[in-house]
C-alpha positions as CSV (number, residue, x, y, z in Angstrom):
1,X,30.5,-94.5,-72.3
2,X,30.7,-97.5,-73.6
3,X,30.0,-100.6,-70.8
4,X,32.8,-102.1,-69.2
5,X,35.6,-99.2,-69.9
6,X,37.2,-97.3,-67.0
7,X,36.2,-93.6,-66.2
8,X,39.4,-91.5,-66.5
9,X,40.3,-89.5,-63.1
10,X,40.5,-85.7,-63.8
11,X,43.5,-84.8,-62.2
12,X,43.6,-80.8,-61.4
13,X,47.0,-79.2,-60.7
14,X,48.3,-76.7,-58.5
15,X,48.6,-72.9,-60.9
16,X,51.4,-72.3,-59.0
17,X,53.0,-75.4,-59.8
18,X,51.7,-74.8,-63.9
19,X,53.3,-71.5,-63.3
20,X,56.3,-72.9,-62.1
21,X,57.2,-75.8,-65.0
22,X,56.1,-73.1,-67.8
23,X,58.7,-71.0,-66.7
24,X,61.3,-73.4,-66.9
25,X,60.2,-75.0,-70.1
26,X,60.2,-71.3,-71.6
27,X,62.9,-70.2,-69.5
28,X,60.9,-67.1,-68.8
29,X,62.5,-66.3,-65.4
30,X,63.5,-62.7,-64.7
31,X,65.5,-60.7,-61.8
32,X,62.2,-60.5,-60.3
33,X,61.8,-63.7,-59.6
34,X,65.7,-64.6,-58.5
35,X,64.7,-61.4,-55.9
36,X,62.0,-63.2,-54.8
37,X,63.7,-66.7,-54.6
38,X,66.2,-64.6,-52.7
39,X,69.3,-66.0,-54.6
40,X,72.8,-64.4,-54.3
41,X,72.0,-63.9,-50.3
42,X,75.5,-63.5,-48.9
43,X,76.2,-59.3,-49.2
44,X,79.5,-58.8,-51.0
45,X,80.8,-55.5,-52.1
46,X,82.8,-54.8,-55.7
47,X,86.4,-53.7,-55.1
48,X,88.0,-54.2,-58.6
49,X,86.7,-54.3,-62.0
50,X,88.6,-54.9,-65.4
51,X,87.0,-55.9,-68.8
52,X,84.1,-57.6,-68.6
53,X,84.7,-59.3,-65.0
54,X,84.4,-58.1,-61.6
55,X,86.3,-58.7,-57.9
56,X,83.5,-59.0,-55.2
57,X,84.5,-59.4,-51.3
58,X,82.2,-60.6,-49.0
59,X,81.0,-58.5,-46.2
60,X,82.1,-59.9,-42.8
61,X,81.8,-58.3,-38.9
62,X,84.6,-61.1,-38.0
63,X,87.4,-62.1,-40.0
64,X,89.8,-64.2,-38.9
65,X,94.2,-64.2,-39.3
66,X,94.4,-66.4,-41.9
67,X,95.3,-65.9,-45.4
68,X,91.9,-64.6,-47.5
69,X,90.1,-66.9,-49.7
70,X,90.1,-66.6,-53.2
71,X,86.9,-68.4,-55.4
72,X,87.4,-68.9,-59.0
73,X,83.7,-69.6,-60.5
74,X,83.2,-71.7,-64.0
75,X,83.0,-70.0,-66.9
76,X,80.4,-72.5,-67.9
77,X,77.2,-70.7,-66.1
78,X,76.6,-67.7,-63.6
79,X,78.4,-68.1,-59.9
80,X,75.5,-67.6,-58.5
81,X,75.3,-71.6,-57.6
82,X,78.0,-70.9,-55.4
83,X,75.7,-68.6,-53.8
84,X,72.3,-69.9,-54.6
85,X,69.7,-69.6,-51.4
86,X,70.4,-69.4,-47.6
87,X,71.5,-72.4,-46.1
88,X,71.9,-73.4,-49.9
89,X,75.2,-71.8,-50.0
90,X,79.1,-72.4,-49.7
91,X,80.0,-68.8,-49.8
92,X,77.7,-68.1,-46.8
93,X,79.3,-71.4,-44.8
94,X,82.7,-69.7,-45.8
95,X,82.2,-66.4,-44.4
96,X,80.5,-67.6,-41.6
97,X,83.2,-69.7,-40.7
98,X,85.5,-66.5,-40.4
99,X,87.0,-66.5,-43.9
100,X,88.2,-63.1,-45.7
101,X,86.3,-64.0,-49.1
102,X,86.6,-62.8,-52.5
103,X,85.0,-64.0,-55.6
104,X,85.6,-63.4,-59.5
105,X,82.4,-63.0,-61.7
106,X,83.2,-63.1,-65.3
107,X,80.8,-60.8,-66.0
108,X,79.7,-61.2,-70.4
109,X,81.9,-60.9,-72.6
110,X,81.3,-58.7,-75.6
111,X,82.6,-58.6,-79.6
112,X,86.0,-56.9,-78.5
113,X,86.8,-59.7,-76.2
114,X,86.2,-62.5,-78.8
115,X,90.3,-63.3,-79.4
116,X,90.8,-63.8,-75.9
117,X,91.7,-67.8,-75.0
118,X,91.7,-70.2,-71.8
119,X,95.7,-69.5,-71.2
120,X,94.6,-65.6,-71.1
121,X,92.3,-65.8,-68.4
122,X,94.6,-67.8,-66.3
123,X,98.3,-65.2,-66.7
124,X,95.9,-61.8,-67.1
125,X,92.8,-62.1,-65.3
126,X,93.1,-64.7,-62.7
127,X,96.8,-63.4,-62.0
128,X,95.3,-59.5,-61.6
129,X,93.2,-60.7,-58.7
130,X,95.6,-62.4,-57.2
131,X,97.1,-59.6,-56.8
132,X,94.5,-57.6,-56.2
133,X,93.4,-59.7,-53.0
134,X,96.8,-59.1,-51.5
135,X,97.1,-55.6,-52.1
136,X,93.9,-55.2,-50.4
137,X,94.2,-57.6,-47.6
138,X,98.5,-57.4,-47.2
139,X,98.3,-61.0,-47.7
140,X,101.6,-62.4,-48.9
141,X,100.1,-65.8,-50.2
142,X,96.3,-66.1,-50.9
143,X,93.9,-69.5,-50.7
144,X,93.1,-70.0,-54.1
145,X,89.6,-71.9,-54.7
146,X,88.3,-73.0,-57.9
147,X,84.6,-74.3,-59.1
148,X,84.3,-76.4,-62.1
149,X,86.5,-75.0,-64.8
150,X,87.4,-72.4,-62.7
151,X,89.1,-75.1,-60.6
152,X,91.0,-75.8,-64.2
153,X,92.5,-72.4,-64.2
154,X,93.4,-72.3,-60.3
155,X,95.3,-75.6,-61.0
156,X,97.1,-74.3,-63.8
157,X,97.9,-71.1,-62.3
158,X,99.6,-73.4,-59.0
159,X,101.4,-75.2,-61.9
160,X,103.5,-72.1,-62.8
161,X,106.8,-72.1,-61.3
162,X,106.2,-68.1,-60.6
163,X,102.8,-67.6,-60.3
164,X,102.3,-70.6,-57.7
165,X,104.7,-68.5,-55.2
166,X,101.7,-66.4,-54.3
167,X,99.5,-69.3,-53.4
168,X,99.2,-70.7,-49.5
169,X,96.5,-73.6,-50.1
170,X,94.8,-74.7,-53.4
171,X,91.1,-76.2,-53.5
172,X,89.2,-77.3,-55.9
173,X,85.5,-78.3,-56.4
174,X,84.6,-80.4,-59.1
175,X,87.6,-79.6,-61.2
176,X,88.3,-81.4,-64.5
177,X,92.2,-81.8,-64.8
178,X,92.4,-85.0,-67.4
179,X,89.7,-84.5,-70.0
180,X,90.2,-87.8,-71.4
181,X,87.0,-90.4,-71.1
182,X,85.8,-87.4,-68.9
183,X,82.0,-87.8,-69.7
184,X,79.9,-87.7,-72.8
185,X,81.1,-84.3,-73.9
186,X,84.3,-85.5,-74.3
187,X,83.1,-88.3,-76.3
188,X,81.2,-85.9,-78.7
189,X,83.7,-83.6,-79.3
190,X,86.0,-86.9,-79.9
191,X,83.9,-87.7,-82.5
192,X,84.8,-88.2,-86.1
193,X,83.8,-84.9,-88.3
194,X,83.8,-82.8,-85.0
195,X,85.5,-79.5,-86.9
196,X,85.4,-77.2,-84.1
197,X,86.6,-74.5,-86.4
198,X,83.9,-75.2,-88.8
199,X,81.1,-75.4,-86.5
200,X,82.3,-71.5,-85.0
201,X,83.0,-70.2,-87.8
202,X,79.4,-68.4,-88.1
203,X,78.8,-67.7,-84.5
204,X,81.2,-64.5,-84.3
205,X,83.3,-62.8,-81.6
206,X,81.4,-64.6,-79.0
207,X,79.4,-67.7,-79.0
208,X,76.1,-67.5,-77.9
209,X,75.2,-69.6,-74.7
210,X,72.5,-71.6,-76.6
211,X,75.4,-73.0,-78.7
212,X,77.0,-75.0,-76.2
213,X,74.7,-75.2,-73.1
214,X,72.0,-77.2,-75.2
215,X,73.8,-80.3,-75.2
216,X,74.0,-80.0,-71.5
217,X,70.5,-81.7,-70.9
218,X,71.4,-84.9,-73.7
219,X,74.2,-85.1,-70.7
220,X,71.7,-86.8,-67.8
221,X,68.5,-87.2,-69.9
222,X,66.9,-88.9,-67.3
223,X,67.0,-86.8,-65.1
224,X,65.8,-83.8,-67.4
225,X,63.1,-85.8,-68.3
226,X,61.9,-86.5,-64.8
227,X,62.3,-83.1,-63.2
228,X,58.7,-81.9,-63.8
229,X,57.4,-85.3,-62.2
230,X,59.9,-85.1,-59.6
231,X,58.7,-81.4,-58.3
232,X,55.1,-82.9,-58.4
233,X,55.3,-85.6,-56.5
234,X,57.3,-83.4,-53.9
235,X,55.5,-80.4,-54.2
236,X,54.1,-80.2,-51.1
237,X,57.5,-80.9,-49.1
238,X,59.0,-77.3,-47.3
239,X,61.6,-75.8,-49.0
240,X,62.0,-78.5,-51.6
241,X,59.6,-76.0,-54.7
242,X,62.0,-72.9,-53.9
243,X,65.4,-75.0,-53.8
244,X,64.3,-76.4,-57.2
245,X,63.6,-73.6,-59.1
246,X,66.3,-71.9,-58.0
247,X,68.5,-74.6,-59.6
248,X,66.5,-74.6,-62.5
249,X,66.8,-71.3,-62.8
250,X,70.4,-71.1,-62.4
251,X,70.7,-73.6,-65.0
252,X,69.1,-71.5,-67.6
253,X,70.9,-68.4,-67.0
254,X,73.7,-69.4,-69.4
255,X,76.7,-67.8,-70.1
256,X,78.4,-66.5,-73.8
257,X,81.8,-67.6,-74.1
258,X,84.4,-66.3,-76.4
259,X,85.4,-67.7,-79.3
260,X,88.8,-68.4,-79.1
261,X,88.3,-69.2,-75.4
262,X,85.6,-71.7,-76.9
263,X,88.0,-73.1,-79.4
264,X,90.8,-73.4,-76.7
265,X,88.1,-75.7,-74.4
266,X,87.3,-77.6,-77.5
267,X,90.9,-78.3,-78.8
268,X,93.2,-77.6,-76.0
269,X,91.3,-79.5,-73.2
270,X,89.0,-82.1,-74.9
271,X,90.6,-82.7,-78.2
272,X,95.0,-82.7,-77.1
273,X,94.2,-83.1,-72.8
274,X,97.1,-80.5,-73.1
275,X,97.0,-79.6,-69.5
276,X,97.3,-83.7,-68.5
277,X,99.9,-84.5,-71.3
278,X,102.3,-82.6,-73.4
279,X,101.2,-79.0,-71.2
280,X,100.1,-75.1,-71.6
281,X,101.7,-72.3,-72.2
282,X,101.1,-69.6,-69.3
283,X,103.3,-66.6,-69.1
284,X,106.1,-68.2,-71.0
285,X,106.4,-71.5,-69.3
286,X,104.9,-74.5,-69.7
287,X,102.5,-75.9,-67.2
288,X,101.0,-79.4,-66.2
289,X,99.1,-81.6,-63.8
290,X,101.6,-83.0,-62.8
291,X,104.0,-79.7,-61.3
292,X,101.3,-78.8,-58.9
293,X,103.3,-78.6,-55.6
294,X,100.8,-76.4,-53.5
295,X,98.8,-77.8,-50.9
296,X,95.7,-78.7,-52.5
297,X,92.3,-79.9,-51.4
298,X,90.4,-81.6,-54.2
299,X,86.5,-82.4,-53.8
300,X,85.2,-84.3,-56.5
301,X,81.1,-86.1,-56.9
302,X,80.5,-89.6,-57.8
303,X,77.8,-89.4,-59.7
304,X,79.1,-86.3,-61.3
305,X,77.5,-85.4,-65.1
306,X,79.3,-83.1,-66.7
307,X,82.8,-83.8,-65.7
308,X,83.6,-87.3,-64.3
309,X,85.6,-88.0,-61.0
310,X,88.2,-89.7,-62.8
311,X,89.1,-86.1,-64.8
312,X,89.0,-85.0,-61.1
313,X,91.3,-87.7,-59.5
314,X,94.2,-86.4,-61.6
315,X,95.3,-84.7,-58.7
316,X,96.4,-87.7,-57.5
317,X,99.4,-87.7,-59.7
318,X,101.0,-84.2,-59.1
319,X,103.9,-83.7,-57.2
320,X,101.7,-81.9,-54.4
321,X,100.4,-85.6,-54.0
322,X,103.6,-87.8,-54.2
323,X,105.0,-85.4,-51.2
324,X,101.4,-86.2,-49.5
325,X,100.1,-83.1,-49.8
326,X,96.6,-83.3,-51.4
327,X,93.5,-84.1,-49.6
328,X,91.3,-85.4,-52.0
329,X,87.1,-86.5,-51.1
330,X,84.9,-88.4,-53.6
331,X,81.3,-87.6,-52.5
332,X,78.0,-89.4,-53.1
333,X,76.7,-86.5,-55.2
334,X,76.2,-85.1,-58.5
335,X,78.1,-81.8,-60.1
336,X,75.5,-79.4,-58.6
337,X,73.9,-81.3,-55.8
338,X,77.5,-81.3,-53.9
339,X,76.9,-78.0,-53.3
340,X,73.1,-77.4,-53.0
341,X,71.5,-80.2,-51.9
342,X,70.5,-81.6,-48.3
343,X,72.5,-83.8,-46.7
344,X,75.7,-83.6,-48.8
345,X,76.1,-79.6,-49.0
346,X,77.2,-79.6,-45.3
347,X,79.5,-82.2,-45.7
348,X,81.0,-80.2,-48.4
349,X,80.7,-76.8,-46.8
350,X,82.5,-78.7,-43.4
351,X,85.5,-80.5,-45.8
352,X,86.5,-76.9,-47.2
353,X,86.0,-74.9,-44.3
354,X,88.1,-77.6,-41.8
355,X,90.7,-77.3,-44.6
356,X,91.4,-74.0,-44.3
357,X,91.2,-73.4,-40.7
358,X,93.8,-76.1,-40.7
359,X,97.2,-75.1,-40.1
């Protein structure tokens, strides 16, 4: 060694930790390890299937009176986040709190369901459980909850002049109602030579999840590109290396979407803000923002990646609102960590449950 340099310090790290980024980086997980993670940990039974999605309701010893509770995942990823780890989980604080609970999972959809859009999902599907929560139950009007772009389709389902008459109280989490300026997807699909049409026209029936869910970590590069240094340096902290690769791995089980239901996200939502401006066609009428007149709760996170608050605070402007009925909460917390993440989760898990224990 040559006099004056420095001796570089061997650092050695932890296999398990080795084990633990190559897994991500490869995205090598398997239902082995989301059994041993212990994700999904509230018990739910199936009750109604159709297509390629399913109608769970949670198992409960003590229900209350109240009208059940109806959760509307994103089609985005699996709605497992909703359900992620004990303690880690808004459908466990929902249940717990008393709460008749039923949850759509879209399930993947295959070739045969390719020609199915947005404005489908909302009249067939989301209008089939509706109904099939108050057969079940004998519930004359439901609480209808929405996630992400689920939260979309709940809102535009309380926009129909019909369909909103089976509705008691809408909520949404970390809905997108006004796509316009609502992050950097919006700017990207904004962009001149963005052909939506052209860019699908390969793909098939169904577009594969790599296609759209790789831009999703250009969305916060930062924090993609700290993530590995992050679980290092908090590696050692109790709970924190289970908690974070069950969001990681969460985040890499990514869903297909259909095409045209692809196409309608692209065009309808980002590229016309249909739903904000001149409205969608559901069942016949034509539906906005703005003739939402159901009670609604609307939960939205400051520091939110994928969808900004501002797409969220359109709530603000629906009729629901100007007769002072919307509730509406801006938390300190990103898109995910709202509803995982220690302190904020049980602020968000207390909001929604006070909400609808509220008469």
């Amino acid at each position: 060694m040559a006099e004056g340099s420095k001796k570089v310090k061997e650092t050695k790290l932890d296999p398990e930790y080795l084990e633990m980024v190559s897994k991500s980086i490869y995205k090598s997980y398997t239902d082995k390890d989301k059994q041993k993670l212990g994700i999904e940990p509230t018990p739910k039974t199936p009750v109604y299937s159709q297509a390629m999605w399913t109608l769970y309701r949670f198992d409960s010893a003590s229900r209350t009176k109240r009208p059940p509770l109806l959760v509307i995942p994103s089609l985005i990823n699996r709605n497992y986040i909703m359900d992620l780890l004990p303690g880690h989980s808004i459908m466990e604080s929902l249940v717990n709190a008393g709460n008749d609970v039923f949850m759509v999972d879209w399930g993947t959809p295959d070739p045969s369901y390719g020609h199915i859009g947005l404005s489908y999902y909302v009249s067939k599907f989301l209008n089939r459980a509706v109904r099939q929560v108050k057969k079940i139950t004998g519930a004359d009007r439901i609480n209808l909850m929405g996630q992400c772009l689920g939260g979309t389709f709940c809102a535009m389902y309380a926009a129909h002049p019909e369909l909103k008459k089976n509705l008691n109280k809408l909520l949404l989490l970390t809905t997108p109602l006004n796509f316009e300026n609502s992050g950097l997807l919006a700017k990207w699909t904004n962009s001149e030579g963005f052909d939506i049409d052209k860019l699908t026209s390969a793909v098939g029936a169904v577009v594969p999840p790599e296609f759209f869910h790789s831009s999703f970590p250009l969305l916060m590069v930062r924090g993609t590109l700290s993530k590995y240094k992050n679980l290092l340096e908090r590696f050692e902290i109790p709970d924190f290396k289970k908690v974070w690769q069950a969001l990681d791995l969460w985040s890499s089980d990514n869903v297909p979407f259909t095409l045209q239901g692809f196409r309608d996200l692209i065009k309808v939502f980002y590229l016309r803000n249909a739903f904000y401006t001149e409205g969608i066609l559901i069942e016949d009428k034509v539906v906005r923002v703005f003739d939402i007149t159901t009670p609604t709760l609307s939960v939205a996170a400051k520091d939110d990646h994928v969808f900004t608050e501002t797409a969220a605070r359109a709530i603000l402007e629906s009729k629901a609102a100007k007769d002072k009925k919307v509730e509406h909460h801006v938390m300190g917390a990103g898109h995910v960590t709202l509803v995982a993440a220690h302190p904020v989760r049980s602020e968000t898990y207390k909001i929604f449950n006070d909400y609808l224990a509220a008469e």
